[in-house]
Structure formats: structure tokens, C-alpha cells
N, CA, C and O atoms as CSV, one atom per row, in Angstrom:
chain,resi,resn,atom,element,x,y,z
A,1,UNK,N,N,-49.554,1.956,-4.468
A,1,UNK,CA,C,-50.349,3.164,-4.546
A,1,UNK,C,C,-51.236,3.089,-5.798
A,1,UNK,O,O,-50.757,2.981,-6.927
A,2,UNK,N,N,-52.735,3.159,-5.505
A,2,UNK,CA,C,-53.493,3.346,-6.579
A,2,UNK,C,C,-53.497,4.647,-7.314
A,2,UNK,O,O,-53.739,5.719,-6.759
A,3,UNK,N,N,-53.190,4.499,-8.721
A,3,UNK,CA,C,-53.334,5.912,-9.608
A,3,UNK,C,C,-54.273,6.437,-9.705
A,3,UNK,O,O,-55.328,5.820,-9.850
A,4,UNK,N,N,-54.187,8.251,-9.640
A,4,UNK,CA,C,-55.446,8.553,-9.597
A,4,UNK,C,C,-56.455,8.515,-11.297
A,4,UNK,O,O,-55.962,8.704,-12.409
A,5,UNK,N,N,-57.500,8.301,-11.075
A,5,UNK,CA,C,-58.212,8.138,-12.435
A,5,UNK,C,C,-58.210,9.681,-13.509
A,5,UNK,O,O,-58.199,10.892,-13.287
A,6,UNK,N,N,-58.224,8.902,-14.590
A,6,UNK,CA,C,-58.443,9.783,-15.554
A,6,UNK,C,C,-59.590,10.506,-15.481
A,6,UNK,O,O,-60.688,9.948,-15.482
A,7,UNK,N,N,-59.413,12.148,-15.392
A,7,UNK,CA,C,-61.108,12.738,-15.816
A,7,UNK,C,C,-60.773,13.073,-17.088
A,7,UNK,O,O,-59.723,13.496,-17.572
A,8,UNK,N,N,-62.298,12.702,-17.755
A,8,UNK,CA,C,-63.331,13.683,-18.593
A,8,UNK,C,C,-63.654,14.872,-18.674
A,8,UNK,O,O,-64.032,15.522,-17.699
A,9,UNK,N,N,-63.541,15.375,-19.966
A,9,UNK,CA,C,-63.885,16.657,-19.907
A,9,UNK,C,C,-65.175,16.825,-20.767
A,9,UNK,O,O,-65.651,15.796,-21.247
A,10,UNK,N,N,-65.682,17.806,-20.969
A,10,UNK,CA,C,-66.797,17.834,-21.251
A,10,UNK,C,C,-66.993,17.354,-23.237
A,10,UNK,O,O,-67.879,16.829,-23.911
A,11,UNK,N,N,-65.717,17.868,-23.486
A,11,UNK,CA,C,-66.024,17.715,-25.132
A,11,UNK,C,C,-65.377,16.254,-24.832
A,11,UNK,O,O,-65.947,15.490,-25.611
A,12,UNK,N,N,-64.605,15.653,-24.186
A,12,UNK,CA,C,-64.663,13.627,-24.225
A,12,UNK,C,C,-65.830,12.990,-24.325
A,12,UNK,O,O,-66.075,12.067,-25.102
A,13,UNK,N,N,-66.829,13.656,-23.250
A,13,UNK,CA,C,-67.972,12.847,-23.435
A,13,UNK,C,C,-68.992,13.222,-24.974
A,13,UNK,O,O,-69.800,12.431,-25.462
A,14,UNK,N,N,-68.655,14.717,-25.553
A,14,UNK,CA,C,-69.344,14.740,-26.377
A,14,UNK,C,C,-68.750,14.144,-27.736
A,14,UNK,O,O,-69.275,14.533,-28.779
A,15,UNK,N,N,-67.738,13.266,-27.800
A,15,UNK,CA,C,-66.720,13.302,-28.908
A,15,UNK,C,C,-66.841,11.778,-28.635
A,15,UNK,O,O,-66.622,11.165,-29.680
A,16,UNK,N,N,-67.163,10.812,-27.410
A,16,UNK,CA,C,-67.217,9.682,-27.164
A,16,UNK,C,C,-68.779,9.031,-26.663
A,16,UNK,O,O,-68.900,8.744,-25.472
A,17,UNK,N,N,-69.772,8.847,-27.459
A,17,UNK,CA,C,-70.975,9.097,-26.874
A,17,UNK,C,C,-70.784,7.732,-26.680
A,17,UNK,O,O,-69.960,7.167,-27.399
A,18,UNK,N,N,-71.624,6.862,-25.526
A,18,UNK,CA,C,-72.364,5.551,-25.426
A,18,UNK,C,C,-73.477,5.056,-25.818
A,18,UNK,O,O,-74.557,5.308,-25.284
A,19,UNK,N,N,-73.352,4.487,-26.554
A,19,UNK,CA,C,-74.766,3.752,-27.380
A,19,UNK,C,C,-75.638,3.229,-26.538
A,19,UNK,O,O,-75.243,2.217,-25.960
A,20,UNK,N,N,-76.975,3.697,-26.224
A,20,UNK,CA,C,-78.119,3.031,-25.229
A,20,UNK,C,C,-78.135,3.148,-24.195
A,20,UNK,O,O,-78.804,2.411,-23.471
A,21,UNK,N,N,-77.266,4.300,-23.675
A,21,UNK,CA,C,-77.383,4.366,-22.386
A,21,UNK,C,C,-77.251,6.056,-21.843
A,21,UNK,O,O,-76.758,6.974,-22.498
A,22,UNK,N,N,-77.738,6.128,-20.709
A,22,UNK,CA,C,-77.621,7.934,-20.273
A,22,UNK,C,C,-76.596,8.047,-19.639
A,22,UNK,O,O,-76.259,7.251,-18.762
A,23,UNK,N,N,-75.783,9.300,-20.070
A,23,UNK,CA,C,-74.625,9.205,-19.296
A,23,UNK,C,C,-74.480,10.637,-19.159
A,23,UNK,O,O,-75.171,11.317,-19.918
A,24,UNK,N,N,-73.719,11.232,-18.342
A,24,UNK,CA,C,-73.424,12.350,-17.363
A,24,UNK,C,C,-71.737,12.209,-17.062
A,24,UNK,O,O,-70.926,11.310,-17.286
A,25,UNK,N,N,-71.649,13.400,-16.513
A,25,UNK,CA,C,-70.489,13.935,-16.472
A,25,UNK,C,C,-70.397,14.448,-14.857
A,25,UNK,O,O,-71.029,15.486,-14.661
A,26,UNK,N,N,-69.744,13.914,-13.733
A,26,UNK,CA,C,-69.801,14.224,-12.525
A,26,UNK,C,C,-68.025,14.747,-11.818
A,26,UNK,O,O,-67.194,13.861,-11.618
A,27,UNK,N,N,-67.783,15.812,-11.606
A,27,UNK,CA,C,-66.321,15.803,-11.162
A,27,UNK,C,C,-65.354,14.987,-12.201
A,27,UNK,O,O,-64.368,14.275,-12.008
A,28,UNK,N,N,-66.009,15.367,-13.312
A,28,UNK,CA,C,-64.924,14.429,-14.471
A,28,UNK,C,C,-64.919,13.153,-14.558
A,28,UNK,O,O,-64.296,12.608,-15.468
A,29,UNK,N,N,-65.671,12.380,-13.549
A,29,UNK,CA,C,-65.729,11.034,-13.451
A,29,UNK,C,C,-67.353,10.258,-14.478
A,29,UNK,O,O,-68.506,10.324,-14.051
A,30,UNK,N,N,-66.985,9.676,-15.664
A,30,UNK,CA,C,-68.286,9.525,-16.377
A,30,UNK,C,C,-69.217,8.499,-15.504
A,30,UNK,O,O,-68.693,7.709,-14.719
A,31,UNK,N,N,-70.306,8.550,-15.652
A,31,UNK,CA,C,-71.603,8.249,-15.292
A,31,UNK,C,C,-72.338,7.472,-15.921
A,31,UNK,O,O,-73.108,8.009,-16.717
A,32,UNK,N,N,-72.367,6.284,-15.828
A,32,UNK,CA,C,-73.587,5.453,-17.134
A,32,UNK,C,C,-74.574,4.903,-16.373
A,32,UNK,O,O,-74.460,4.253,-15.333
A,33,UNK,N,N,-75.661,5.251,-17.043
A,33,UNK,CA,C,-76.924,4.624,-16.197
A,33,UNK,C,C,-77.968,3.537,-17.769
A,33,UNK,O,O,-77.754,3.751,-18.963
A,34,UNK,N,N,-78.657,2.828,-17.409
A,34,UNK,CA,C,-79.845,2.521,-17.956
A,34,UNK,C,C,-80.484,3.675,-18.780
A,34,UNK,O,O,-80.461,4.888,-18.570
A,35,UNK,N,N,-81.116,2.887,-19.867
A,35,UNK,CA,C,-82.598,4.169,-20.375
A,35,UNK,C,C,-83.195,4.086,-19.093
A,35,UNK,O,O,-82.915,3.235,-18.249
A,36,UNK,N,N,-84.111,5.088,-18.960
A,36,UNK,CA,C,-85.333,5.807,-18.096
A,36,UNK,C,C,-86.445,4.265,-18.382
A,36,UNK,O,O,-86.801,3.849,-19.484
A,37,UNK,N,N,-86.712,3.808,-17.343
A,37,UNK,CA,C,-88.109,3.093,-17.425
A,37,UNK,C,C,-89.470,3.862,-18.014
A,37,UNK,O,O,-89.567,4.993,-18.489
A,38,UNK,N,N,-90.504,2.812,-17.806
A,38,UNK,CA,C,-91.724,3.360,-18.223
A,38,UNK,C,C,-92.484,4.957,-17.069
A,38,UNK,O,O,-93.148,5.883,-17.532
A,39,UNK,N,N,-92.102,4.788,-15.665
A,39,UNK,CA,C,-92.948,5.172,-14.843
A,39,UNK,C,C,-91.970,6.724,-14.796
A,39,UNK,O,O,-92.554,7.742,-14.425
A,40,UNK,N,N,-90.630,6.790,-15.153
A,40,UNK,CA,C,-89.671,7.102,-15.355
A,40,UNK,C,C,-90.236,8.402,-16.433
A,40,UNK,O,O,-90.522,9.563,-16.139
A,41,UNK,N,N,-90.262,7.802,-17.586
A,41,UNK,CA,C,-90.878,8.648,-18.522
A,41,UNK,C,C,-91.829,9.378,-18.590
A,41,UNK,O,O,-91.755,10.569,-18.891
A,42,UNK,N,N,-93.094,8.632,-18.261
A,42,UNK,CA,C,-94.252,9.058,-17.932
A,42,UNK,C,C,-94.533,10.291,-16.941
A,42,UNK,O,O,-95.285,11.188,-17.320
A,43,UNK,N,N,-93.767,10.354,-15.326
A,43,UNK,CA,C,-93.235,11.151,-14.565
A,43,UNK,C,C,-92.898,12.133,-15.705
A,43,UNK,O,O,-93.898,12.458,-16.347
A,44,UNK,N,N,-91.863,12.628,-16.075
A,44,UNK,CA,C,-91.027,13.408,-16.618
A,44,UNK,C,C,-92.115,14.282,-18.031
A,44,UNK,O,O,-92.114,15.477,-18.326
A,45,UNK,N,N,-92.706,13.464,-18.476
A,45,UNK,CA,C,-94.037,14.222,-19.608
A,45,UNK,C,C,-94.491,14.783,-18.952
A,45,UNK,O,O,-94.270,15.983,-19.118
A,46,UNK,N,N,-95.411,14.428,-17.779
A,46,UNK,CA,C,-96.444,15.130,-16.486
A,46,UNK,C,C,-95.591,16.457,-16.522
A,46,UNK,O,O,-96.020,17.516,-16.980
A,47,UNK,N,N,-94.367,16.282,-16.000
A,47,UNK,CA,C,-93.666,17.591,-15.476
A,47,UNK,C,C,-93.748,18.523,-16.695
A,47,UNK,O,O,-94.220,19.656,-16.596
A,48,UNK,N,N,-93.159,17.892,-18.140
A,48,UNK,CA,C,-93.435,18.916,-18.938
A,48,UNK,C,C,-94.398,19.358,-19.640
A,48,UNK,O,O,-94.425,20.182,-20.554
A,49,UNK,N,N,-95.135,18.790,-19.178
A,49,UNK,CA,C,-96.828,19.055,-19.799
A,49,UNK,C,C,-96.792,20.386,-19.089
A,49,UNK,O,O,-96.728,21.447,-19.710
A,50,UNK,N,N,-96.847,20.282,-17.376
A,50,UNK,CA,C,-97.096,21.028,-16.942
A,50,UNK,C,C,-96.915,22.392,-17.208
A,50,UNK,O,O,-97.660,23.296,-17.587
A,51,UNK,N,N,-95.226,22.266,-16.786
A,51,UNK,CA,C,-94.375,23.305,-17.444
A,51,UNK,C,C,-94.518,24.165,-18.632
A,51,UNK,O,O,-94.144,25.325,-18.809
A,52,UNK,N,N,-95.145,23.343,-19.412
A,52,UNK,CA,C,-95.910,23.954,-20.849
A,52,UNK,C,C,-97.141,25.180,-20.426
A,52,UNK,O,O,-97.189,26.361,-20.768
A,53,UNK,N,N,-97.938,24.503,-19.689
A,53,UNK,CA,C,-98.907,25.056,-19.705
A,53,UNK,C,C,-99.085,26.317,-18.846
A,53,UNK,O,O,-99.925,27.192,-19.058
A,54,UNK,N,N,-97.820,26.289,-17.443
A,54,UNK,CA,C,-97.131,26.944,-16.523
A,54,UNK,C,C,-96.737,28.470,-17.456
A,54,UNK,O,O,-96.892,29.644,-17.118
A,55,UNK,N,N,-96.285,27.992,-18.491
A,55,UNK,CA,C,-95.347,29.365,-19.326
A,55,UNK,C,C,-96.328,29.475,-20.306
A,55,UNK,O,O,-96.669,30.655,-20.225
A,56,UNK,N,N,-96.994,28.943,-21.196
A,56,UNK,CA,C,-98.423,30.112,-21.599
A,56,UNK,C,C,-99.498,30.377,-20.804
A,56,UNK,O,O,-100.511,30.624,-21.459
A,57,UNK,N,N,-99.650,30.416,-19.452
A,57,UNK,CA,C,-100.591,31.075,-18.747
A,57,UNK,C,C,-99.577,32.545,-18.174
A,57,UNK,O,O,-99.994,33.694,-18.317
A,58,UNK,N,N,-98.404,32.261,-17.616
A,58,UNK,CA,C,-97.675,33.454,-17.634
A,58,UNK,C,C,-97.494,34.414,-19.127
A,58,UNK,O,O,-97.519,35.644,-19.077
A,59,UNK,N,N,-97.318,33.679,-20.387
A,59,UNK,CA,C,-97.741,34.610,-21.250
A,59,UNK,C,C,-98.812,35.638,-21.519
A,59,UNK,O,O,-98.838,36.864,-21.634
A,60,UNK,N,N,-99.628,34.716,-21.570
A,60,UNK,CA,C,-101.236,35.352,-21.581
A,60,UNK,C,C,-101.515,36.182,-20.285
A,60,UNK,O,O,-102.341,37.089,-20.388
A,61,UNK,N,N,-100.856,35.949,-18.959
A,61,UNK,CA,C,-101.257,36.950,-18.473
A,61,UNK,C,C,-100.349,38.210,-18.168
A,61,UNK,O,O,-100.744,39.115,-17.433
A,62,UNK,N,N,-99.200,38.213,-18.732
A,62,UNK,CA,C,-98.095,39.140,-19.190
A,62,UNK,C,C,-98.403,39.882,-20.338
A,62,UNK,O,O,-97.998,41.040,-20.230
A,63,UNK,N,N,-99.090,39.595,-21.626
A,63,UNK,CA,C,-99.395,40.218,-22.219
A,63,UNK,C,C,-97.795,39.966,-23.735
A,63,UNK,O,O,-97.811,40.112,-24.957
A,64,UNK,N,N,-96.546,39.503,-22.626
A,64,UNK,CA,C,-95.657,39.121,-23.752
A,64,UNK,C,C,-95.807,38.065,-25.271
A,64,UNK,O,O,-96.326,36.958,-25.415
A,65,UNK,N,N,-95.082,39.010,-26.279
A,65,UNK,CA,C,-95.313,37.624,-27.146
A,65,UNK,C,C,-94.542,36.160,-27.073
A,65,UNK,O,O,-94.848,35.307,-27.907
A,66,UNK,N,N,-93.658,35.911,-26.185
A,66,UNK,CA,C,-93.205,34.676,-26.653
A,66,UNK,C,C,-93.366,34.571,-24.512
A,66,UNK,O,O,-93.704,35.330,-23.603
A,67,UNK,N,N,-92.881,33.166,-24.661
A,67,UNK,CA,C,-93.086,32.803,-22.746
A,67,UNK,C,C,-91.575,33.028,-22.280
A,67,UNK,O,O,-90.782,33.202,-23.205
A,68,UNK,N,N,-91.212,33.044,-21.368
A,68,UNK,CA,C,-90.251,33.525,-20.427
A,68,UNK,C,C,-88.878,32.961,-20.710
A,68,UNK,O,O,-87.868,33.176,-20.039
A,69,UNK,N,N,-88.983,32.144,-21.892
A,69,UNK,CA,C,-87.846,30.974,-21.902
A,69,UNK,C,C,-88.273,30.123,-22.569
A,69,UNK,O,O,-89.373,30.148,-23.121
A,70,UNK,N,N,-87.167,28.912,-22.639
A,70,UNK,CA,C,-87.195,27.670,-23.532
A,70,UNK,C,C,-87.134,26.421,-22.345
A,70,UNK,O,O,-86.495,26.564,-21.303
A,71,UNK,N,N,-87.847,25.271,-22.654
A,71,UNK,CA,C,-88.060,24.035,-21.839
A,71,UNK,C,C,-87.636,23.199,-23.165
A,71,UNK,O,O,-88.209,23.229,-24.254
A,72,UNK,N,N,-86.311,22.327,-22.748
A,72,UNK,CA,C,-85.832,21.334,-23.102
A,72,UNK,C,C,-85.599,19.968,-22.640
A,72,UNK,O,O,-84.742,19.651,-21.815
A,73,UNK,N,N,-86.638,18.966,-23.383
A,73,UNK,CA,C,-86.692,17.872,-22.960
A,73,UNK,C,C,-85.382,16.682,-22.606
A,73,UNK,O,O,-84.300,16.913,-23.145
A,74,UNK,N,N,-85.504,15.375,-21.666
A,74,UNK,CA,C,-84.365,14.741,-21.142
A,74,UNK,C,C,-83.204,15.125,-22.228
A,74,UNK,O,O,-83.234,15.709,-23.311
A,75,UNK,N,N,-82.249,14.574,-21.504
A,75,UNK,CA,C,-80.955,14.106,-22.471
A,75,UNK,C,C,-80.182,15.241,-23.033
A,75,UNK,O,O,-79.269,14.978,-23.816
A,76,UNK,N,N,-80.419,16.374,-22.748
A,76,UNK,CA,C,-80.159,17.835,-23.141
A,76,UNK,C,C,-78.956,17.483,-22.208
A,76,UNK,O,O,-78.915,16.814,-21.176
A,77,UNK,N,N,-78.116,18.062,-22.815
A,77,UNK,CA,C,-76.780,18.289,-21.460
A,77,UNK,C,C,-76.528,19.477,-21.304
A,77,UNK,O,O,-76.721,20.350,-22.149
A,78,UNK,N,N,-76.129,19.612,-20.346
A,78,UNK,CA,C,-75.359,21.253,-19.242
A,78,UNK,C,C,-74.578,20.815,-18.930
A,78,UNK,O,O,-74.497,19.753,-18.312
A,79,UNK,N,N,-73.439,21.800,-19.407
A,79,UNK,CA,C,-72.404,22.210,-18.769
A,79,UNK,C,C,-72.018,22.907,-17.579
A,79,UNK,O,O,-71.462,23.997,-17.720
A,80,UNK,N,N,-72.251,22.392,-16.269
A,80,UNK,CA,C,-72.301,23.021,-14.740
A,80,UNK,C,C,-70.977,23.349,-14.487
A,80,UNK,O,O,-70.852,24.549,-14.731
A,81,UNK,N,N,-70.171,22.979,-14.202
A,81,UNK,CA,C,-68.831,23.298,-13.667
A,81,UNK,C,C,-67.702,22.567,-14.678
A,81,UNK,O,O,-67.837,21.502,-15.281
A,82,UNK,N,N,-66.572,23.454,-14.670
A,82,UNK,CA,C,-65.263,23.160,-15.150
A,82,UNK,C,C,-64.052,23.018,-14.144
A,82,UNK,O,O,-63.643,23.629,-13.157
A,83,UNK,N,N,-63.603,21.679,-15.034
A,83,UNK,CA,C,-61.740,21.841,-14.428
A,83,UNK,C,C,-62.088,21.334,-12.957
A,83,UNK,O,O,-62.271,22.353,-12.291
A,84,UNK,N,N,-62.255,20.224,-12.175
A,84,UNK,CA,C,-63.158,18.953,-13.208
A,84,UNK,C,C,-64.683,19.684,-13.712
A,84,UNK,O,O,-65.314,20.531,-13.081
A,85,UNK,N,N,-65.095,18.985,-15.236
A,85,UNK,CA,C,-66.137,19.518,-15.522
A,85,UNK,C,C,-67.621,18.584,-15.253
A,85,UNK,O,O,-67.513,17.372,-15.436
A,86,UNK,N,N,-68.370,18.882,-15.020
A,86,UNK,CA,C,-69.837,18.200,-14.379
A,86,UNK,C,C,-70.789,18.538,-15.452
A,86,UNK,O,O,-71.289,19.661,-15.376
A,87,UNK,N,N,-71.124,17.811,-16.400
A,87,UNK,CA,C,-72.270,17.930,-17.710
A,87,UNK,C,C,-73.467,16.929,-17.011
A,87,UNK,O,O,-73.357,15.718,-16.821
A,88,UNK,N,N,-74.687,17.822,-16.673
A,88,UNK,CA,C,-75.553,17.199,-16.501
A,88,UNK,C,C,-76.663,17.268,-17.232
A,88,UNK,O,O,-76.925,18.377,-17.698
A,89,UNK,N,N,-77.620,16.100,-17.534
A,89,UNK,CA,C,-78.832,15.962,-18.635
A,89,UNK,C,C,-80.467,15.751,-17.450
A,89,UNK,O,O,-80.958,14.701,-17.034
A,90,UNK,N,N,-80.871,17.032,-17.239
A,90,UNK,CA,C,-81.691,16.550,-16.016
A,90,UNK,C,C,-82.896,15.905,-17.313
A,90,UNK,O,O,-82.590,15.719,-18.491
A,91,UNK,N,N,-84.005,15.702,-16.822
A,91,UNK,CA,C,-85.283,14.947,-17.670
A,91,UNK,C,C,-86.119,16.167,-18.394
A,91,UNK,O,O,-86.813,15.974,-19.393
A,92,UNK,N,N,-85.944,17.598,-17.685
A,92,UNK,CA,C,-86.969,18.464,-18.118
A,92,UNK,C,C,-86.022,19.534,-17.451
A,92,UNK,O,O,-85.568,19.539,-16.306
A,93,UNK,N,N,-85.801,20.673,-18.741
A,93,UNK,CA,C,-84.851,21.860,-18.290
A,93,UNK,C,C,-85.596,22.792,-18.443
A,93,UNK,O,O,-86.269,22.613,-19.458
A,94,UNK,N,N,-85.904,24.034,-17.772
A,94,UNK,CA,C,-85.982,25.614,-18.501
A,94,UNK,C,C,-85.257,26.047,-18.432
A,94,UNK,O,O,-84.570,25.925,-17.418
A,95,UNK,N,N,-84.833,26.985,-19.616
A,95,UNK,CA,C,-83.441,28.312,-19.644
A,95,UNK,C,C,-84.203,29.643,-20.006
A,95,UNK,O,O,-84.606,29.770,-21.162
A,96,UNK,N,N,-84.307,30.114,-19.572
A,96,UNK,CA,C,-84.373,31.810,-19.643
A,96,UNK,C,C,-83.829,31.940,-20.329
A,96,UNK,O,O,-82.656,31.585,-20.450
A,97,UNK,N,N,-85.042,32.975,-21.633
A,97,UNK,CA,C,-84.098,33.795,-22.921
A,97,UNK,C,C,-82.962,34.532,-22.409
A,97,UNK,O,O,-82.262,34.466,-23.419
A,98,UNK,N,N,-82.172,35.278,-21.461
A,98,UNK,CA,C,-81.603,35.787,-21.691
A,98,UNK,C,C,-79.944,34.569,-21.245
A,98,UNK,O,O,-78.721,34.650,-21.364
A,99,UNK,N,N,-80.629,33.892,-20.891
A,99,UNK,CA,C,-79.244,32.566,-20.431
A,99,UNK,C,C,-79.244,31.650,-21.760
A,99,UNK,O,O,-78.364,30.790,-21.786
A,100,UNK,N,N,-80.020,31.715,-22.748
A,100,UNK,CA,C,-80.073,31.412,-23.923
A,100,UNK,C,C,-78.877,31.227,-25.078
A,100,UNK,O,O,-78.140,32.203,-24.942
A,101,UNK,N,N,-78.698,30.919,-25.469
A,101,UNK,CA,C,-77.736,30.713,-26.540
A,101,UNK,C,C,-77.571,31.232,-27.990
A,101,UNK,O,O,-77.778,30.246,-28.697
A,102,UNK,N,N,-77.362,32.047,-28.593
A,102,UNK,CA,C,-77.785,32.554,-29.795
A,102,UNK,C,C,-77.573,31.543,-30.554
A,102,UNK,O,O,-78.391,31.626,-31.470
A,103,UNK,N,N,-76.926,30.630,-30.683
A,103,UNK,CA,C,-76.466,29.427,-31.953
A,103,UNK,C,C,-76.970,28.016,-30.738
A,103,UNK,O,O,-76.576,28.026,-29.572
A,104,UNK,N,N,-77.652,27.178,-31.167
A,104,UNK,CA,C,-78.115,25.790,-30.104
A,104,UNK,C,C,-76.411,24.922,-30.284
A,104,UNK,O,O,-75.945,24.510,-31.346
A,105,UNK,N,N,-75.967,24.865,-29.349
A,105,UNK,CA,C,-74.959,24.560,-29.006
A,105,UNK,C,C,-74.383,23.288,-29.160
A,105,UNK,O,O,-75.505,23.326,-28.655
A,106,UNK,N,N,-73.923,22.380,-29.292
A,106,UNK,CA,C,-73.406,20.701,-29.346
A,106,UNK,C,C,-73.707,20.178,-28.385
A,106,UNK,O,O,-73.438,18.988,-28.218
């Protein structure tokens, strides 16, 4: 009988980082991938260029002083689900001020 594998929890992966590589957190099972290529990257700026420009045109035409939220570039991790826990780092995040964090988190 094969044993079942050890999961990860979310502060393992933050307490055990991997040098040079992207890694994620899936059903507790860790995740290692490659850096992001060139076309990879490039993609992912486009998006947040956009996104930039997406949330000060909703400013300006809201009349609010700040834009709707915060956009955080790759490698950012989320914490999606617990017990098994799933930390994912998409390439380009928005969070809504009010899903916001008062202290920027680990």
C-alpha cells in the first residue's frame, strides 16, 4: 500500500521558499514550475498596463479619489482554500479596498 503524501500548508510553503522557481500551493500538494518566459511576461505587462488604465478611467469618471482597489503584480500569493490549503500566485491580481488588508500580509 502506497502512503498517502504529505500536505503543505500554507505557512510551509511560506517558511520553505524555492530558489528560482514559481511555486503554488494546490490541495496541499506543492507545485514547482519554471520562471515565466519572455512572451510569458510580456503577455502579463499588456494585461497590467491595461488594468492600470481600466481603474483610472473608472476613477475619473466616478469622480472618486483613489480607483476601486489595488492590482498586484505576478508572484503575489492567495490564500484560496484551507485544510488542504491552495495558495495561488496568478500573474496580475485586483483586490477590492474593502477585501483589502489593513497590514500587507506575508
Amino acid at each position: 500500500m502506497i502512503p498517502a503524501p504529505v500536505l503543505m500548508t500554507a505557512e510551509d510553503l511560506l517558511a520553505r521558499p524555492v530558489p528560482y522557481r514559481r511555486t503554488e500551493l494546490v490541495n496541499g500538494r506543492l507545485m514547482v514550475r519554471e520562471p515565466a518566459g519572455w512572451t510569458h511576461g510580456d503577455i502579463a505587462a499588456r494585461i497590467m498596463g491595461a488594468l492600470t488604465v481600466h481603474l483610472r478611467v473608472q476613477q475619473r469618471e466616478s469622480g472618486e479619489p483613489t480607483p476601486h482597489g489595488r492590482l498586484l503584480a505576478a508572484e503575489t500569493g492567495f490564500a484560496l482554500q484551507r485544510n488542504p490549503d491552495t495558495v495561488r500566485a496568478p500573474d496580475v491580481a485586483f483586490v477590492r479596498w474593502e477585501r483589502c488588508p489593513s497590514e500587507p500580509p506575508a
